[in-house]
Phi, psi and omega in degrees: 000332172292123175277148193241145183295184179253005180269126208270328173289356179233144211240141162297177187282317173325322210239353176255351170254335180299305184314317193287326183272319170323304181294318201256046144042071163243143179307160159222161211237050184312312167303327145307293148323282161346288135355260224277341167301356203242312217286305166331300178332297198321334180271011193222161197222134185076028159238158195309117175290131181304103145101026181308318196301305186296348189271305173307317177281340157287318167293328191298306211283260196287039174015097204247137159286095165292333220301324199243039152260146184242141201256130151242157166278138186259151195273171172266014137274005176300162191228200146287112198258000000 
């Protein structure tokens, strides 16, 4: 659920703290992260918008009225602007 760098030998800071809560059996605050990893984006330029899969499925899920938003698909060069 976590974006991952593209470098396959070095773990994020992200995929290092989620581990660092796993071990020593502490709550982790997953939704919050994701939140604030979203919040980041927004500050950054040329990059992939976040977690579009995980968004769809939390509206679907409390049956959020889309109707009167307009949904297009975005291709995988869209980018965040």
């Amino acid at each position: 659920m976590l974006k991952r760098i593209s470098l396959h030998g070095i773990s994020s800071l992200n995929i290092a703290y989620i581990m660092f809560h796993i071990v020593q059996s502490k709550p982790l605050n997953l939704p919050l992260m994701i939140i604030k990893n979203m919040r980041d984006m927004t500050a950054k330029m040329n990059w992939y918008l976040p977690y579009g899969m995980v968004i769809r499925k939390i509206v679907k899920h409390f049956k959020i009225d889309t109707s009167e938003l307009y949904i297009m698909t975005l291709k995988p060069h869209d980018i965040y602007n």
